[in-house]
C-alpha positions in Angstrom: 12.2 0.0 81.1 10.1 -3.0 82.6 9.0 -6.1 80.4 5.4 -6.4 79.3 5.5 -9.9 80.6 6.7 -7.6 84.0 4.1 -5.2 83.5 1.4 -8.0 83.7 3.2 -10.2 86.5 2.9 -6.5 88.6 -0.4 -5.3 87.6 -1.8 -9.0 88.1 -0.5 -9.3 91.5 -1.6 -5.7 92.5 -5.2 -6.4 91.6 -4.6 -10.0 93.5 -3.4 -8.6 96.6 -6.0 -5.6 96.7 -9.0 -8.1 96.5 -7.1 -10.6 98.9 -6.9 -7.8 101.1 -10.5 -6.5 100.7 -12.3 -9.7 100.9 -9.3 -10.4 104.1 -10.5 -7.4 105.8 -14.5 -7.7 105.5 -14.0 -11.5 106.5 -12.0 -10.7 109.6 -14.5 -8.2 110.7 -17.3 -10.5 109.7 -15.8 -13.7 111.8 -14.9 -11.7 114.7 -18.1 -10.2 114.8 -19.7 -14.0 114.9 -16.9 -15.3 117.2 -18.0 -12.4 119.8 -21.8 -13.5 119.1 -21.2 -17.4 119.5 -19.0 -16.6 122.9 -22.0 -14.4 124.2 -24.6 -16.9 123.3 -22.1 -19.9 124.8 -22.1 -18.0 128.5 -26.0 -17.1 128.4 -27.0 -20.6 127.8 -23.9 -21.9 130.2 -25.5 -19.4 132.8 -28.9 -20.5 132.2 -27.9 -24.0 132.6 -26.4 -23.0 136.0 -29.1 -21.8 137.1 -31.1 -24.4 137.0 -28.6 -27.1 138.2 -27.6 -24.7 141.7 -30.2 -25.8 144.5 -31.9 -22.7 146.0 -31.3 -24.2 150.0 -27.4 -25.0 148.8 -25.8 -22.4 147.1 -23.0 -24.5 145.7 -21.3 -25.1 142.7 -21.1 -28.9 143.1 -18.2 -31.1 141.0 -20.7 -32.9 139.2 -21.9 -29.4 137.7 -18.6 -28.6 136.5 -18.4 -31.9 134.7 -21.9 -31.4 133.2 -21.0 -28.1 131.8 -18.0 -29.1 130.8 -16.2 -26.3 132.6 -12.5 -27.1 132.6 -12.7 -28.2 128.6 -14.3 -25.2 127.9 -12.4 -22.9 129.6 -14.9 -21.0 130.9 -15.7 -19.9 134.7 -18.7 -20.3 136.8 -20.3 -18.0 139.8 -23.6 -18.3 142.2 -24.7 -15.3 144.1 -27.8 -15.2 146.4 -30.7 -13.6 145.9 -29.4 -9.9 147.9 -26.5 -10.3 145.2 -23.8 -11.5 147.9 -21.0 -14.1 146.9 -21.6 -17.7 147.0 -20.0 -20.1 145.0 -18.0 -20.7 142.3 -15.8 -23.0 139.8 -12.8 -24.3 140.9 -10.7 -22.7 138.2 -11.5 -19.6 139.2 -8.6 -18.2 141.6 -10.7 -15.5 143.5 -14.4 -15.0 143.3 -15.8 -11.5 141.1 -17.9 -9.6 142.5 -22.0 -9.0 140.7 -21.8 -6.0 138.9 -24.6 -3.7 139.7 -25.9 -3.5 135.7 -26.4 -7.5 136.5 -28.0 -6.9 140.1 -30.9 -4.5 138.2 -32.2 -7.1 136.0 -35.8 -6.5 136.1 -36.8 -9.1 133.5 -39.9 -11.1 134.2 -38.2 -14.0 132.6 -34.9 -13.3 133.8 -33.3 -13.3 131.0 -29.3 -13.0 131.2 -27.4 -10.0 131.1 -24.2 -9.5 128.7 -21.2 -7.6 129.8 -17.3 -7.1 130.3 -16.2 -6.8 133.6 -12.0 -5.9 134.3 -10.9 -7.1 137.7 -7.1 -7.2 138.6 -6.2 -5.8 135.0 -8.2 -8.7 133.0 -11.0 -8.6 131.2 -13.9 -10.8 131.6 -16.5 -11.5 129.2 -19.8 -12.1 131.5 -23.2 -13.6 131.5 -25.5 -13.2 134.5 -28.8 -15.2 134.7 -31.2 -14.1 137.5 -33.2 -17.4 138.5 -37.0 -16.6 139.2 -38.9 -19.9 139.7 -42.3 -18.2 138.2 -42.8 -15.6 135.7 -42.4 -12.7 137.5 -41.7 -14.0 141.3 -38.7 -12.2 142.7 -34.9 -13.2 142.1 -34.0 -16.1 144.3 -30.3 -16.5 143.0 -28.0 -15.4 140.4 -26.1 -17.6 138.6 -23.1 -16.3 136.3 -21.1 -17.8 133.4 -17.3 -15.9 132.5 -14.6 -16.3 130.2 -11.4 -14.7 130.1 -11.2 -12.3 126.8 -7.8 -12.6 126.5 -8.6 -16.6 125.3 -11.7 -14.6 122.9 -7.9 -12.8 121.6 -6.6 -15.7 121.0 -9.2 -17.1 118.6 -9.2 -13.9 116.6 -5.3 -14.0 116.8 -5.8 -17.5 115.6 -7.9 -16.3 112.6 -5.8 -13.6 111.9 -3.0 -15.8 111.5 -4.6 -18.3 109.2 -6.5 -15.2 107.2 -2.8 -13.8 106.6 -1.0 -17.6 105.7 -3.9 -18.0 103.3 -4.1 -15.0 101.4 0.0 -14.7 101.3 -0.4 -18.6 99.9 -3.0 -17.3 97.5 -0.7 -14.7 96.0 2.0 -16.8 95.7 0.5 -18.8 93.8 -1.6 -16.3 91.7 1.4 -14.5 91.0 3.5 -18.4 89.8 0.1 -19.0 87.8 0.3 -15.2 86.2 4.0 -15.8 85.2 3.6 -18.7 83.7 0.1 -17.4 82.2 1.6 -14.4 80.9 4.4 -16.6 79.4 1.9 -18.5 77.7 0.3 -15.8 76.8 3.5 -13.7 75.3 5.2 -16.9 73.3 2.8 -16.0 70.6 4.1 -12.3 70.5 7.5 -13.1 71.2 7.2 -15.5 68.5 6.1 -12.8 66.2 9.1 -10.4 67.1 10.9 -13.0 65.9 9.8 -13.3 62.8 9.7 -9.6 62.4 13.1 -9.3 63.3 14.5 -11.8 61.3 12.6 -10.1 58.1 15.4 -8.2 56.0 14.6 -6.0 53.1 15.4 -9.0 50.8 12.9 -10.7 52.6 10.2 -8.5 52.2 8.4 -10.2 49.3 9.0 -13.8 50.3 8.0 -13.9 53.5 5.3 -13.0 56.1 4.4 -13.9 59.7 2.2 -16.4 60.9 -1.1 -15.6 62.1 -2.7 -18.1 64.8 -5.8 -18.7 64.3 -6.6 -19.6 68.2 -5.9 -16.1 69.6 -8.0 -13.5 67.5 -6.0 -10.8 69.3 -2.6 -11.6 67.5 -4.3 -12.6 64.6 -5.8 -9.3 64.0 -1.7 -7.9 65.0 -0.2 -10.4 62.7 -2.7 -9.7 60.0 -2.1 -5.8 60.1 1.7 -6.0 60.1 1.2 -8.3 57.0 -0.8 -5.6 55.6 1.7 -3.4 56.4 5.0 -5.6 54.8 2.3 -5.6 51.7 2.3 -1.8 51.3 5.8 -1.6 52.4 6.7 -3.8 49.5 4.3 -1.7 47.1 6.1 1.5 48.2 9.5 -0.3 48.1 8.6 -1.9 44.3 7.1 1.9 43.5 10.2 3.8 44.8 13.0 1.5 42.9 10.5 1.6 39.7 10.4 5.6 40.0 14.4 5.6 40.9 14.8 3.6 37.9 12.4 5.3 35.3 13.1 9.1 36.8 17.1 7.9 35.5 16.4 6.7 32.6 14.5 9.3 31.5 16.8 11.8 32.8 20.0 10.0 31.0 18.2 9.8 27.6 17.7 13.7 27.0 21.1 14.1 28.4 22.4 11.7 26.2 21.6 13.2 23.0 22.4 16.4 24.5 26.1 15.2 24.9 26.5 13.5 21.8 25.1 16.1 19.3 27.3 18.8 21.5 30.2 16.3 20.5 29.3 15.6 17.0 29.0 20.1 16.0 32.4 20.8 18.1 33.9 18.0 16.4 34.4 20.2 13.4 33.6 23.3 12.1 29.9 23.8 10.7 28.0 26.7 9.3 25.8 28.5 10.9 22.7 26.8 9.6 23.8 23.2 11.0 24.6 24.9 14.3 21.5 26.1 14.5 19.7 22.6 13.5 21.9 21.5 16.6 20.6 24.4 19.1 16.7 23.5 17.9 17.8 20.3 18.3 19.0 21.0 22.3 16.2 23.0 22.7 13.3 20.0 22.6 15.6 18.0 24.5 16.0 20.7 27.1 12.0 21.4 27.0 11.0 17.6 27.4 13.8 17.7 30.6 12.1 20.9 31.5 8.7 18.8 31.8 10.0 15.6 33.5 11.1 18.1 36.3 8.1 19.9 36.7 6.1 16.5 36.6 8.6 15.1 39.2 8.2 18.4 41.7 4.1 18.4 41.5 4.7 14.2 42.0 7.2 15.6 45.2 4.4 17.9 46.5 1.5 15.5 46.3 3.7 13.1 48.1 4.5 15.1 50.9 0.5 16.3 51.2 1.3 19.7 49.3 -1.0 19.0 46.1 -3.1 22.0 47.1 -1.6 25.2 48.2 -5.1 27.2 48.2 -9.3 26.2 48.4 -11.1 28.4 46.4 -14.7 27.9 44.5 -13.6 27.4 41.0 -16.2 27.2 38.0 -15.2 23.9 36.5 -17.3 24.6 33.1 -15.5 27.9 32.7 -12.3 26.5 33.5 -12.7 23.5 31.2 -13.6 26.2 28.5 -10.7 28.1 28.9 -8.0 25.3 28.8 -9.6 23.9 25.4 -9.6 27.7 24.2 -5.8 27.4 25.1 -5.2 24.0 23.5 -7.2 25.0 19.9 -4.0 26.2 18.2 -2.2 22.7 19.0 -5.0 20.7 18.3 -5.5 22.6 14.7 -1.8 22.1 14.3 -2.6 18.6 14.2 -5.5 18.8 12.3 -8.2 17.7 15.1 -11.7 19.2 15.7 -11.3 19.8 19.7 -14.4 20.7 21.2 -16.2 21.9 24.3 -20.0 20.6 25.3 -21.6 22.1 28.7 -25.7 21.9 28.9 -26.3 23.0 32.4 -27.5 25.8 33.1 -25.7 28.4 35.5 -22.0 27.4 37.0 -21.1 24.4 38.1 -18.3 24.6 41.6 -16.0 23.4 43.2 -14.0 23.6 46.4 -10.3 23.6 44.9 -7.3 24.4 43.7 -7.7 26.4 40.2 -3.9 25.8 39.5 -4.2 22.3 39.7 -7.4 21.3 38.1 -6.3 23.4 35.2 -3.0 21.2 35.3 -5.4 18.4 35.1 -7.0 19.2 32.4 -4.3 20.1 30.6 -2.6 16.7 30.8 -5.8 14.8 30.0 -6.5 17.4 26.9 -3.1 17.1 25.4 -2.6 13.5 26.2 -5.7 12.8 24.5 -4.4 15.2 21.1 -1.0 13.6 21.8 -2.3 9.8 20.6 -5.0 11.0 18.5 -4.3 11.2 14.8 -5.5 13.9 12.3 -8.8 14.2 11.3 -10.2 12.5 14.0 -11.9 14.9 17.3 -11.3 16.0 20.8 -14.4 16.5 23.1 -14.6 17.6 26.9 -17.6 17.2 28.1 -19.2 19.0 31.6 -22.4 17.4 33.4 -23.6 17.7 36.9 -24.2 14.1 38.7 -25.0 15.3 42.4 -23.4 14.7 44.1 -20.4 15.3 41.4 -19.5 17.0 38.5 -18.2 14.8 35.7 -16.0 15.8 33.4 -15.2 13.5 30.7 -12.2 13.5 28.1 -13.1 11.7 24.7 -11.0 10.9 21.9 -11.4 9.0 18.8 -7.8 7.8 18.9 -6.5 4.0 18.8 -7.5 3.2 22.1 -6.1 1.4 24.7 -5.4 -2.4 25.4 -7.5 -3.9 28.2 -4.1 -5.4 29.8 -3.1 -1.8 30.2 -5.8 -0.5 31.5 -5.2 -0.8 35.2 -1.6 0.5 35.0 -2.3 3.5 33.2 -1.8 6.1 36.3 1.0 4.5 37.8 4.0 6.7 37.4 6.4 6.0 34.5 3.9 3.5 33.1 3.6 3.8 29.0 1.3 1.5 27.0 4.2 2.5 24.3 7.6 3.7 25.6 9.0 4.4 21.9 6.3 5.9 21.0 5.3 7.6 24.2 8.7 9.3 24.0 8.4 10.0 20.2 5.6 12.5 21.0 7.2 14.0 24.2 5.8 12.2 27.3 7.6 11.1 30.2 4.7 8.5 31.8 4.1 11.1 34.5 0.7 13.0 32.9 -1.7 10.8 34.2 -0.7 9.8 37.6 -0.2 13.4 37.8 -3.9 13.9 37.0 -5.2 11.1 39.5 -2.7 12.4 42.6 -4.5 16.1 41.8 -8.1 14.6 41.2 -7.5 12.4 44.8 -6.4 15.3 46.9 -9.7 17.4 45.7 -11.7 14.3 46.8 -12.5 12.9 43.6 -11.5 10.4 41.3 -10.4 9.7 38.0 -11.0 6.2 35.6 -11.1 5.2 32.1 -12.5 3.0 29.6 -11.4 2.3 25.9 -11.2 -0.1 23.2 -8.7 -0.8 20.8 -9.5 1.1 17.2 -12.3 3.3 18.7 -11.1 5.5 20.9 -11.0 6.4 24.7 -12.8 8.4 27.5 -11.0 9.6 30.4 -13.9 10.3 33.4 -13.0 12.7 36.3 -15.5 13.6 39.3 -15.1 16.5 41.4 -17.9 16.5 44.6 -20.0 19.6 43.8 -18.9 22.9 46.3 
């Protein structure tokens, strides 16, 4: 498996050597096609020149032309043909004299203007330019004068070019490829500096530390920033977990506890039957409370693993909230509280849920609030339609709660009173129960209450 750092070096130099190779490609063609221009243009005026230097009565290529065209540093060749196209003169670097082409013989320009073209004599190609001399406009030809150069010195140039085109682009990729490595080092210290510091986190660490975010690449910033995020939820979780671990045992050894030791105590010695049966009674509200720690702790296990609702259905929350305070009126006379139901609105109110579990709400919010109230005091549930929600509020005229224990109230385990929470039955688990259910129907639950007046537990439910 390749390096990121490799990854870039590659993908850098790809993109490199494809442009160097475009740009290469449409600049050879471009040069070439003005070298070809520049040599064509070079022999017309050459051959113009000529023809004006050559004397009509001598038909010579004289020495002192060559040195005023420049002939042997140019490295080009020179010809003079009379007027009925017949050879005679030329340069004295050229070996053997070239016959005039016929295209160059039919030059009927009134000017005479030269004529471009590529003769091959002997197996070598010449790049020609024949001017046909008139001395007026219009008068007939009276010689032709001709300017050549050998193509394979045009090759030469463009090999030339080629040459340096190749040298320079393969220089340019080196070094774009050294300036990507060490870019894409500079560029990866950051990360690599944060793999570090991820690595070297250990679970004992979690809390203490977390990694640095640089605040002159907003890239990594925004990457060191999330993992932080993430350590922060991790820790949550891990904190969570080892509280639950912790609670879930506790409360799991205390009913056993008393279990064991009031087993012990009736086997210890022979009893009647009346004491035996004060110890089964006994057994038996330490068996129900374990009974309810497990069924809190297996809805707590579904919600968890996304299983809080097994089936959608339109349930009639006023109905509903009816029939669980119907169900609840023999506990609450019990204890001697007036438990009520108050719904104003006219036809049902819906929702898209789970029946189960929205009766398993209420249920925990009803008898958690007839759990802490005292006798004499009242019970109301209370429906009302807030498009786009129905509220359903829980209010008690109990104690109330402290503020400082407000915002822990649904976390799992949590008790404003643990000796007194477990005096009347609970485990801790009711309301974060309630508030997993309330969530997963896309909802929300909250409270307010003050000490000596009572509290009101508000859930919403979005209308169906």
């Amino acid at each position: 498996m390749t390096s990121l750092r490799s990854r870039l070096l590659i993908s850098f130099t790809a993109l490199l050597a494809a442009a160097l190779l475009m740009f290469g490609v449409i600049g050879w063609l471009v040069a070439r096609e003005a070298m070809a221009n520049d040599v064509d243009d070079f022999l017309r005026a050459k051959a113009t020149l000529l023809g004006r230097l050559v004397s009509v009565n001598r038909l010579r290529i004289e020495p002192w032309i060559e040195q005023e065209l420049q002939v042997q540093e140019r490295h080009f060749m020179l010809q003079v043909f009379g007027a009925d196209g017949g050879f005679a003169g030329k340069s004295s670097n050229l070996a053997a004299a070239i016959p005039l082409s016929d295209e160059a013989r039919r030059s009927e320009h009134p000017a005479g203007n030269a004529v471009i073209e590529t003769l091959h004599v002997d197996g070598r190609a010449y790049r020609a330019a024949t001017h046909p001399r008139r001395e007026l406009w219009g008068d007939p030809v009276t010689l032709y004068a001709q300017a050549l150069m050998p193509l394979d010195a045009v090759h030469a140039r463009e090999r030339r070019l080629l040459v340096w085109l190749v040298g320079c682009g393969m220089g340019v990729l080196a070094a774009g490829g050294v300036a990507a490595w060490h870019l894409s080092r500079q560029w990866l210290r950051s990360v690599s500096n944060l793999e570090e510091a991820a690595r070297g986190l250990s679970r004992a660490e979690l809390g203490l530390h977390r990694l640095f975010v640089p605040a002159d690449d907003a890239e990594l910033a925004a990457l060191a920033a999330s993992f932080n995020q993430l350590l922060d939820r991790l820790e949550g979780a891990h904190a969570t977990q080892q509280r639950f671990t912790s609670d879930a045992s506790h409360e799991l050894r205390t009913p056993l506890t008393v279990l064991r030791g009031e087993i012990e105590v009736a086997l210890r010695k022979p009893r009647s039957a009346e004491e035996y049966r004060e110890v089964l009674v006994s057994n038996k509200e330490e068996i129900e409370r374990l009974s309810r720690l497990t069924e809190n702790m297996l809805a707590l296990a579904h919600v968890d693993v996304g299983e809080a609702i097994t089936q959608r259905e339109l349930v009639n929350v006023s109905e509903l909230c009816a029939g669980v305070v119907a169900r609840l009126q023999p506990l609450a006379a019990e204890r001697r509280i007036a438990l009520q139901h108050e719904d104003g609105n006219e036809g049902p109110l819906s929702v898209n849920g789970d029946r189960l579990a929205l009766e398993r709400v209420m249920l925990n919010l009803i008898e958690n609030a007839l759990r802490y109230t005292p006798g004499g005091e009242s019970v109301t549930v209370r429906v009302s339609k807030l498009p786009p929600w129905i509220e359903i509020e829980v209010i008690d005229t109990g104690g109330g709660i402290a503020a400082e224990h407000l915002p822990h109230l649904f976390e799992r385990f949590y008790r404003v009173d643990k000796a007194r929470s477990r005096a009347h039955g609970g485990s801790g688990l009711g309301l974060s129960i309630v508030k997993a259910l309330v969530e997963a129907h896309g909802g929300g639950v909250r409270v307010r209450s003050e000490v000596g007046k009572g509290s009101v537990f508000t859930v919403r439910l979005p209308i169906a």
